[in-house]
C-alpha positions as CSV (number, residue, x, y, z in Angstrom):
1,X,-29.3,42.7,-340.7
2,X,-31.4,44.1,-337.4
3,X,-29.3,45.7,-335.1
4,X,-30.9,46.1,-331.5
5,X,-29.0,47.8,-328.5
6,X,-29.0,48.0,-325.0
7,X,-28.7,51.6,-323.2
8,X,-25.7,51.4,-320.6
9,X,-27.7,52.0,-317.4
10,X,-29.7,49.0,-318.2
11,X,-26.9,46.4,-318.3
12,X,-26.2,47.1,-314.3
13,X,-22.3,46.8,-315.2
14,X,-21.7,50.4,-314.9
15,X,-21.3,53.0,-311.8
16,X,-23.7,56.2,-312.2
17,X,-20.1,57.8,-312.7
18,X,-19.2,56.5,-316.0
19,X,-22.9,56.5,-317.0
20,X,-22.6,60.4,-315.9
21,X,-19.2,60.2,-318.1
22,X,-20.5,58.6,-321.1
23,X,-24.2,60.8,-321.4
24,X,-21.6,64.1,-320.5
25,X,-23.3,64.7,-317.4
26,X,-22.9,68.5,-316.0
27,X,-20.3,68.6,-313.3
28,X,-18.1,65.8,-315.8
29,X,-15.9,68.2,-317.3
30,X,-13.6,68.2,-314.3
31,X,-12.7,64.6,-315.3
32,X,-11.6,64.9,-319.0
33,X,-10.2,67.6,-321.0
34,X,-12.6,66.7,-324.4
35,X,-16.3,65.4,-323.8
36,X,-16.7,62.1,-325.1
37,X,-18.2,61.9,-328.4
38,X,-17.0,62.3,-331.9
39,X,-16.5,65.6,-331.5
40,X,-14.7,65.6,-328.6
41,X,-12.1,62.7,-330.4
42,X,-11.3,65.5,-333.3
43,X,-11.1,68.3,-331.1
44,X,-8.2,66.0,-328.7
45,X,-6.3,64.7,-332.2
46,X,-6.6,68.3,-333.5
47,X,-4.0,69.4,-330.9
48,X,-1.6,66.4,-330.8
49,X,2.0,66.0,-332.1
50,X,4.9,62.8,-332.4
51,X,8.0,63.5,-332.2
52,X,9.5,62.9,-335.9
53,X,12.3,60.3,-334.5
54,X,9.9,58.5,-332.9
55,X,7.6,58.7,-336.1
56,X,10.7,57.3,-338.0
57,X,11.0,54.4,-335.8
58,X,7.4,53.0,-335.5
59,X,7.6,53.3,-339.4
60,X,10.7,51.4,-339.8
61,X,9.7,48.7,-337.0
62,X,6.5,48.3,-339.4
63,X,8.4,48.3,-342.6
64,X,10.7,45.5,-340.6
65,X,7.3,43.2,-339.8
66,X,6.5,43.8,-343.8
67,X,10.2,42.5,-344.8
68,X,9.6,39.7,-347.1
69,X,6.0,39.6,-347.0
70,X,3.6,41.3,-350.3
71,X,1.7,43.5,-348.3
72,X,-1.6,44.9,-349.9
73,X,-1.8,48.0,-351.9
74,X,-3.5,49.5,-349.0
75,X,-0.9,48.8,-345.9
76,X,1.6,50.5,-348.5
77,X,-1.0,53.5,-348.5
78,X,-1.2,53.1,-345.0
79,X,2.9,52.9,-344.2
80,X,3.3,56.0,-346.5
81,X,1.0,58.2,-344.6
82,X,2.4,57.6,-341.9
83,X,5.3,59.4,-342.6
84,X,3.3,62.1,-342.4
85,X,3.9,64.4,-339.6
86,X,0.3,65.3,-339.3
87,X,-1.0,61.4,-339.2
88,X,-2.6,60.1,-336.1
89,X,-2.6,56.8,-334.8
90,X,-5.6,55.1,-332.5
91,X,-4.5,52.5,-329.9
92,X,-7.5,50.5,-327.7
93,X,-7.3,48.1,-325.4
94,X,-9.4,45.5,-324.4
95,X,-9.8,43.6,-320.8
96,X,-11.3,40.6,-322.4
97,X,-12.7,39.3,-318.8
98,X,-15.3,42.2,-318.8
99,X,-18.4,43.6,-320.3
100,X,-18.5,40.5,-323.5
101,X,-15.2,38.4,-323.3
102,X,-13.4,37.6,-326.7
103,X,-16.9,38.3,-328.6
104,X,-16.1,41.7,-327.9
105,X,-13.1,41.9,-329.7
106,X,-14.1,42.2,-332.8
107,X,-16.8,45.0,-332.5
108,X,-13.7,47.2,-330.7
109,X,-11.5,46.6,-334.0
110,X,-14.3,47.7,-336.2
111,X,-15.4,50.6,-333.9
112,X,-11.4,51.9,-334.2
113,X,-11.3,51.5,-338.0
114,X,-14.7,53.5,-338.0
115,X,-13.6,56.1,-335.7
116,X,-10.0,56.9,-337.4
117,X,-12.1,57.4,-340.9
């Protein structure tokens, strides 16, 4: 499959700010602790911590959704490592009225999946 992209500035959907942001402009680093890149994402996850009850919780509320289901081999995987005190969760969001609409959707789930790998 060809891929083709479009650089940012040429969409005309973004202020030179978050084009400043995204390239990690000099003077940026005043607006975010991490650059943003790769890096950056590791270096942020590196240092973060969830409290154990809450931990406990989010893992029971997903065993809950499970109840009564067969869940793949791999969500059990998943579930499991959860319980791990040193496992990370991503959450994104997605304003579907901007910058794609619905298409967009799907390219941000895969991009997550990518990212926590």
């Amino acid at each position: 499959m060809e891929r083709s992209t479009v650089p940012y500035a040429d969409t005309g959907h973004f202020r030179p700010i978050v084009l400043d942001h995204l390239a990690g402009s000099a003077g940026m680093e005043a607006f975010s602790t991490f650059p943003f890149s790769e890096t950056g994402i590791s270096a942020a996850a590196a240092g973060r911590t969830f409290d154990a009850g809450a931990r406990d919780i989010l893992v029971q509320a997903l065993e809950g959704q499970y109840a009564g289901l067969d869940p793949r081999p791999a969500a059990r995987t998943s579930l499991d490592r959860l319980r791990d005190p040193r496992a990370l969760t991503i959450t994104t969001g997605h304003q579907l009225c901007l910058f794609g609409g619905p298409r967009y959707v799907p390219y941000k789930i895969l991009n997550v999946i990518r990212l926590a790998r």
